[in-house]
C-alpha positions in Angstrom: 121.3 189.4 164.3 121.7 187.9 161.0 119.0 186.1 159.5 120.2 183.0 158.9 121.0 183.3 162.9 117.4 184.1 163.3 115.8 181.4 161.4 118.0 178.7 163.4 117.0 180.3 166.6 113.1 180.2 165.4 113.4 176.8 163.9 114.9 175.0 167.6 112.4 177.5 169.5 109.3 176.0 167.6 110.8 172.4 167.9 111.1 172.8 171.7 107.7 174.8 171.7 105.4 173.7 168.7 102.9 177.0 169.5 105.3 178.9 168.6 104.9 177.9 164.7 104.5 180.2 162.3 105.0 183.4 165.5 107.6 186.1 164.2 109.2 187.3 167.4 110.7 191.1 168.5 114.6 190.6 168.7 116.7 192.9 170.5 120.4 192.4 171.9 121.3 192.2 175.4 125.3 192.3 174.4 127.9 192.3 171.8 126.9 187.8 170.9 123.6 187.8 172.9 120.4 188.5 171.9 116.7 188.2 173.2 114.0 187.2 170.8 110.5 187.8 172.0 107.6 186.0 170.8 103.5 186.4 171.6 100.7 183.9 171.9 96.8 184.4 173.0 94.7 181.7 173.1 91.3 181.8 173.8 89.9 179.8 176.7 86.5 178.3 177.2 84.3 181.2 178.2 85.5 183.6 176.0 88.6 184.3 178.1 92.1 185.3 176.6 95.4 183.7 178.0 98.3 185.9 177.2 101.4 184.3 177.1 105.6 185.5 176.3 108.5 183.5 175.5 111.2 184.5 176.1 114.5 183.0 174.1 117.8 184.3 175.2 120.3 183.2 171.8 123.8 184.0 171.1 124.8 185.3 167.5 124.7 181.9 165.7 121.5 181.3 166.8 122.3 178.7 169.6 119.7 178.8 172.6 121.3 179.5 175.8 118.0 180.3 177.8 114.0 179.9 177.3 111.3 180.9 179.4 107.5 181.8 179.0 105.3 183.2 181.1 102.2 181.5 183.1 
């Protein structure tokens, strides 16, 4: 994925999820145009407790958004 790709897919990943600000995600591709960039987020919880969290943002080579997902 090219990195001006990247930086568009990061840029409308962190408007449509502001946590993600500043998170650099593991990309890897699914296809020849598709690609699944990967990002990770712990925030701690009264008690001391950890929430673990992915998202998940499915993007095609020019950074477009097809898909986004997290967990929990």
């Amino acid at each position: 994925m090219k990195s001006d790709a990247l930086q568009k897919a990061c840029l409308a990943a962190t408007q449509r999820n502001p946590k993600l600000s500043g998170k650099k995600p593991v990309v890897t591709e699914q296809s020849e145009n598709r690609f699944l960039l990967v990002f990770s987020l712990s925030e701690i919880l009264p008690g001391e407790k950890r929430l673990e969290q992915k998202v998940r943002v499915v993007t095609d080579a020019d950074g477009h958004i097809i898909k986004m997902s997290s967990s929990r």
